[in-house]
N, C-alpha and C positions, 0 to 999 in steps of 0.2 A: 504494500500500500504506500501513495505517495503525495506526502502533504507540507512541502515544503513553502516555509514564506517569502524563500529566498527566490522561488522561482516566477516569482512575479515580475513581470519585464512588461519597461514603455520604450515604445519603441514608436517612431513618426506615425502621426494619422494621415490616411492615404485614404486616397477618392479609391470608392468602389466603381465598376462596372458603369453604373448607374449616374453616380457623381461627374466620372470622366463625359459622358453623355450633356449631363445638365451645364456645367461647364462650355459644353462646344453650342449649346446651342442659345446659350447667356450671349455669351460672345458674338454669335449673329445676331442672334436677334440687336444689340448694340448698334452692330453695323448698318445694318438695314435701317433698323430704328433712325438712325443718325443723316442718313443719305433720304430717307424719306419721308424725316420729320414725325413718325409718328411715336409719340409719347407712351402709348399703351406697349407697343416693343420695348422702350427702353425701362417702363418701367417694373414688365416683368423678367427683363434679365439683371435688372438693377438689385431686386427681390432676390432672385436665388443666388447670385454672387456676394451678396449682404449675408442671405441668411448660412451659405459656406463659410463664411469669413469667422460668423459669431457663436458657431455649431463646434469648431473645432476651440475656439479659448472656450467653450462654456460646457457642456452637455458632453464633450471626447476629452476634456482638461478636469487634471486633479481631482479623480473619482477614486472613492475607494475599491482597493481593487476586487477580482472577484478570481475564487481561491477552487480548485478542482486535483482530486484524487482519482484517483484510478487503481483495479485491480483485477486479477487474472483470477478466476472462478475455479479451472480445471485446478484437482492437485495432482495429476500426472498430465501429459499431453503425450499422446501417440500418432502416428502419419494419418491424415485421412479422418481426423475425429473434428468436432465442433469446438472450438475455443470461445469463450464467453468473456470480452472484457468488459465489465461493471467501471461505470466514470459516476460522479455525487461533484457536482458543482454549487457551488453557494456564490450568491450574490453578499456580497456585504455592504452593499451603497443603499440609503434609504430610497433610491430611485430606482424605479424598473426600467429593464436592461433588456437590450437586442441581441444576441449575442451567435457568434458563427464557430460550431465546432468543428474541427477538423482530426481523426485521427491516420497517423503515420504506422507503417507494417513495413516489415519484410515481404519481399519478390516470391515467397515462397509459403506466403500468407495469402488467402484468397479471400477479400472480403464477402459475404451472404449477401445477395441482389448488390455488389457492387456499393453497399453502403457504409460508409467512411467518414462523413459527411451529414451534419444535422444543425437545423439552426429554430432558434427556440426563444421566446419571452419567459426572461423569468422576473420575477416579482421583486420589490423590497427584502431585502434579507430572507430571501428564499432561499432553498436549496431543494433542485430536481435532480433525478435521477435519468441513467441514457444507457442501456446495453447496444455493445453494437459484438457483430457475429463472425467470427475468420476461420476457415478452414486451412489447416496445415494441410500441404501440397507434397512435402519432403521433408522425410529426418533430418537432424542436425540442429545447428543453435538457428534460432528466430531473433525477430526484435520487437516490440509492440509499445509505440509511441515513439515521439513525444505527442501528447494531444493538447492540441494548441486553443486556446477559446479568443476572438474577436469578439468586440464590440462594436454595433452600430451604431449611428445617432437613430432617433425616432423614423426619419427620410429615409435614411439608407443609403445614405449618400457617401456619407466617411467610415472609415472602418480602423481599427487599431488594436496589436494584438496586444492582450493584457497581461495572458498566463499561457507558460508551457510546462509540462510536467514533465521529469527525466522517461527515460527508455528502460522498457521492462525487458531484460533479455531471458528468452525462454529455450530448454531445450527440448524438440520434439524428438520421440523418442520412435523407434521402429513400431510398423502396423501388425499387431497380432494378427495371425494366421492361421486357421485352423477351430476345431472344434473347442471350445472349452470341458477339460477332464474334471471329475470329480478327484477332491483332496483325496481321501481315502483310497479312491483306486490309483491314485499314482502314487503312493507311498506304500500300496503294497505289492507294484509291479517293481519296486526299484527294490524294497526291499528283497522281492524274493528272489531278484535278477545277485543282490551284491553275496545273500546267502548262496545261490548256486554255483559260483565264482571262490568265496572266501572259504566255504567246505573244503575245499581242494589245495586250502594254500598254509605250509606251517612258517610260523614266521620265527620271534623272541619273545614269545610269552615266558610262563612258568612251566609247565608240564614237557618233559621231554617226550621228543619225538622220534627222533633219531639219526643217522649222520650222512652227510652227502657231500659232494664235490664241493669248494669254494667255487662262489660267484662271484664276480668283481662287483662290491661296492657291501660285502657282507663286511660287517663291523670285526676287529681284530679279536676283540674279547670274542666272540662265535667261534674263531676256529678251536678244534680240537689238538693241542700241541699233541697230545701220544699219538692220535690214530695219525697222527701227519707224520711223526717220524718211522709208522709200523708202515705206512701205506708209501712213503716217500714223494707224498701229495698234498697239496692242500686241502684239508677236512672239513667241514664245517658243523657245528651241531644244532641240530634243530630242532626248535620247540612248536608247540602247536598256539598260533593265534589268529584263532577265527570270528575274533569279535567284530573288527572294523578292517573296512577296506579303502585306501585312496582310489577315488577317481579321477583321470585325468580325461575332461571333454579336447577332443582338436577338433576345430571349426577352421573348415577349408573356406577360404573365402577367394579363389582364384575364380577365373574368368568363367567357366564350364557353372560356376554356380551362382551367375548374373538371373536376373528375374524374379518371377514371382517366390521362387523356393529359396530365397535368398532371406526373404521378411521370414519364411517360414521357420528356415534353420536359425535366425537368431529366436525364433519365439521358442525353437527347440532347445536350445543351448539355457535360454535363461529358466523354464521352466522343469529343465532336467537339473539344474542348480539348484532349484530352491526347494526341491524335493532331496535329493544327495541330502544336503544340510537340515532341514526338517527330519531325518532321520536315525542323525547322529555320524555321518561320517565323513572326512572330508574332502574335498575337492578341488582340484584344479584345472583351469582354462588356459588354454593356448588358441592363441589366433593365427593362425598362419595363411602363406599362398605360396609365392616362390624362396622365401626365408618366412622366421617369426616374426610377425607384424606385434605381438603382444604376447603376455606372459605372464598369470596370474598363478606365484604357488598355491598347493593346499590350502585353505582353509575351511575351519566347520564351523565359522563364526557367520549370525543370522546377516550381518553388514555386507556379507562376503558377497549375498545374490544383488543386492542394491546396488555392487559397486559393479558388476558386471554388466546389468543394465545400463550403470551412467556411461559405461566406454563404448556402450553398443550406438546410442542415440547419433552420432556422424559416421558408422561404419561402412562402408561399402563394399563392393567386391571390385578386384583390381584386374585390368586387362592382363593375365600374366600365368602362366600353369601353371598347377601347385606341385610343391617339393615335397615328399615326404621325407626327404633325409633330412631336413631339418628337421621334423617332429624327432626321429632316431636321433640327432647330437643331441636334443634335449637332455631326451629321456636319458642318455648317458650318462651327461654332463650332470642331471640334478640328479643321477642316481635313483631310479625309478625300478623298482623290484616288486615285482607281486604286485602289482598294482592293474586296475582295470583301464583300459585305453579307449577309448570309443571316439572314433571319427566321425562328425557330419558332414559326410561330402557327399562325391559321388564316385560313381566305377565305369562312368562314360570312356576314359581316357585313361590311356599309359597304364592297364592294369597290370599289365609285367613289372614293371617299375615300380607300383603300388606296392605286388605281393613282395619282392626285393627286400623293401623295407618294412615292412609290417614284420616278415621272417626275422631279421632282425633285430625289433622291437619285441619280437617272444623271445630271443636267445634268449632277455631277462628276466625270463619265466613271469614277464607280464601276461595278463590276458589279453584279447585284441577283439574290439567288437568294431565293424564297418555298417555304418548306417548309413544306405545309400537312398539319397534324393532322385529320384527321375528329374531330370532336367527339362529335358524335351519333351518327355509326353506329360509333364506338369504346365507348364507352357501352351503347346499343341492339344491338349486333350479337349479344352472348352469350345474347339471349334472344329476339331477334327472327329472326334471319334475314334472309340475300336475298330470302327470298319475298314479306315482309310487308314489309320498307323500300323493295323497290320495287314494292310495289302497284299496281295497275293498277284491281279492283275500285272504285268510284264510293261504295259503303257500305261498306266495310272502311277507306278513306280518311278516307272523314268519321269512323269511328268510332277511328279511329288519331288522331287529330287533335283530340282530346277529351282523349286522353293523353301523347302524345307532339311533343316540339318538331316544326316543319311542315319544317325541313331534314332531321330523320331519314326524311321521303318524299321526298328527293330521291333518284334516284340518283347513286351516286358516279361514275359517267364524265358524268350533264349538269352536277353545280355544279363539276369538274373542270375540265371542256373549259371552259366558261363563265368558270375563273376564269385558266386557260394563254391564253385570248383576248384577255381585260381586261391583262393584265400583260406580254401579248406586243407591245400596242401599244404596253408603253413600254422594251421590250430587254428586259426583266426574265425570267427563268425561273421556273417553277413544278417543280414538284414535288409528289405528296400520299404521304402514307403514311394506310393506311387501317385498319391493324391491326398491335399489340403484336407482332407473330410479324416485322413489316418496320422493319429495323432502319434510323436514319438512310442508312447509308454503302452499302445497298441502294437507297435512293430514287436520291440520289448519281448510283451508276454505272446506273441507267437513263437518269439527264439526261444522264451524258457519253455513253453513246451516240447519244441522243437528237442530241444537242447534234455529233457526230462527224458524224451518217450525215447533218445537216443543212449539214455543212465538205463533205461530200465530193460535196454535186452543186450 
């Protein structure tokens, strides 16, 4: 909210529209008047050039000023929602007032019917109220103001601005996407995803487990000096802890995941966050495309989901393919063990290269889960159809192929199956979500079943 007294500004009284008009035609009429002697011209331009002269010292001179706040309704703003700014003007002059509101936006703010702009009588020590309507057009920071108020003389003839209010800068935040889940069932798709994963992993609890090769980045006090001088190896001993598991989300943000599934994988990413952490375990983000664009460690602190929302609000996707070996020097470098990996990208492209590195990302006996975005038929699907992405016809192909990327003719269960194959050979899971309407934490529990009915024979 903004109610400053400093912001009261006199700045020159200026002919409006209207003024500039009465002015030109004072002036003739003079002329004429003067050349053709008649007194009735001269003495109605005599009138309006008098009563200009005595409008601006009297009625636009030494008024008390008049004072206006403003404030921003929404307490989040996302792409594509209503933003509501509330403006409370008060007169403080014992005289009523003409006055011209004008409010200032960012390029990327859309006013509601164009309305920006409102002018208004208000009273003696009045104060009215004005909403005016902006729809955000695109994520990132906004501006909202300054809103300026004019005053007119009673004519309408002089105008002069009184008060400007500073600039509200706002951030609009990415367009959710997708169905909204129930709390419950995403807290117990995640949980039963981190129990399926953490069964399988012994870490440095209390209870021994038993002894196995050194890994690089197992702690010195872990290894077993005897069994390393019996074995002439490095030993490590291993206890069992299966309470809590890191999750590290990587959100591809390269070029292949421009579009609509772009809003969708951030609404993925934040509310696979704030579920992780609702459930007691912690979690980290990486942003990457051709290197790490960002890098959020572990945490299981409630602040942790807010703070990845705040970095998401300018995020884009970059013209550029993505790297996975970056994700691999991470996970090196910060020493990432046993830990769950889960990618939101896609498996459009370079899936040799993908499965390369993900292989590598398990040498750390991390888990590796791929959740793969359709691109193209996420894209293509609203106006195409099943019938025509997967085509069959030989000339509708070639003629699809002229307009459309050559994976929106694939179908979605052969570059599926093909890419659950490529990733299967290296433990890794897959996953696709194929449509806005299948939310992450649905993909999810088809893998734990998947993943169940595959434990139980």
């Amino acid at each position: 909210m903004i109610d400053e007294e400093e912001d009261f500004i006199v700045e020159p009284i200026r002919l409006t529209g209207a003024g500039k008009a009465t002015i030109l035609i004072s002036v003739l009429f003079l002329i004429v008047g003067s050349y053709s002697g008649s007194l009735l011209l001269v003495f109605l331009a005599s009138f309006w050039l008098i009563y200009l002269a005595t409008a601006s010292q009297t009625s636009m001179k030494n008024i008390r000023p008049i004072v206006a706040e403003i404030e921003v309704h929404n307490a989040s703003i996302h792409q594509g929602e209503l933003i509501s700014i509330w403006a409370e003007i008060t007169n403080r002059s014992p005289i009523a007032r003409i006055i011209d509101i004008a409010l200032d936006s960012s390029k990327n703010l859309y006013a509601v019917e164009g309305r920006t702009k409102a002018r208004m009588k208000i009273g003696p020590l009045e104060t009215r109220q004005i909403t005016f309507h902006l729809i955000s057009l695109h994520r990132g920071e906004a501006k909202v103001g300054p809103l300026v108020i004019s005053q007119r003389d009673s004519m309408g003839l002089l105008q002069r601005k009184v008060y400007k209010t500073e600039t509200i800068s706002l951030r609009v935040f990415p367009r959710r996407i997708g169905t909204p889940v129930p709390t419950a069932y995403r807290r117990e798709v995640i949980s039963r995803l981190i129990g399926l994963f953490a069964m399988k992993i012994k870490g440095f609890g209390t209870e021994f487990y038993g002894l196995r090769d050194y890994v690089r980045g197992d702690p010195i006090k872990a290894i077993d000096w005897k069994a390393t001088a019996r074995t002439r190896k490095l030993i490590t001993r291993e206890y069992e802890d299966e309470k809590r598991l890191t999750v590290v989300l990587a959100l591809d943000i390269s070029h292949s995941m421009a579009g609509e599934k772009f809003n969708f994988a951030l609404t993925a990413i934040q509310d696979l966050v704030q579920t992780i952490i609702e459930i007691g375990h912690s979690c980290a983000v990486i942003v990457f495309a051709d290197k790490i664009i960002s890098y959020f460690p572990p945490s299981d602190s409630p602040r942790f989901a807010y703070q990845i929302w705040q970095s998401f609000f300018k995020l884009a996707p970059l013209d550029v393919k993505a790297d996975y070996s970056s994700i691999t020097r991470l996970i090196y470098s910060e020493h990432y063990t046993r830990s769950l990996v889960i990618f939101v990208s896609d498996a459009e492209q370079d899936l040799e290269l993908k499965e390369r590195e993900i292989r590598n990302i398990r040498m750390r006996e991390n888990h590796v889960i791929l959740m793969d975005l359709w691109g193209y038929p996420l894209e293509y699907e609203k106006f195409l159809g099943h019938a025509v992405v997967e085509a069959e016809d030989p000339q509708q192909i070639a003629l699809l192929s002229e307009h459309i990327h050559p994976y929106a003719l694939i179908s979605h269960a052969e570059l599926a199956e093909k890419a659950r194959k490529s990733l299967g050979r290296t433990g890794a899971k897959y996953t696709a979500i194929t449509s806005t309407k299948t939310s992450p934490f649905h993909a999810l529990e088809a893998l734990i079943r998947q993943e169940m009915m595959r434990i139980s024979h």
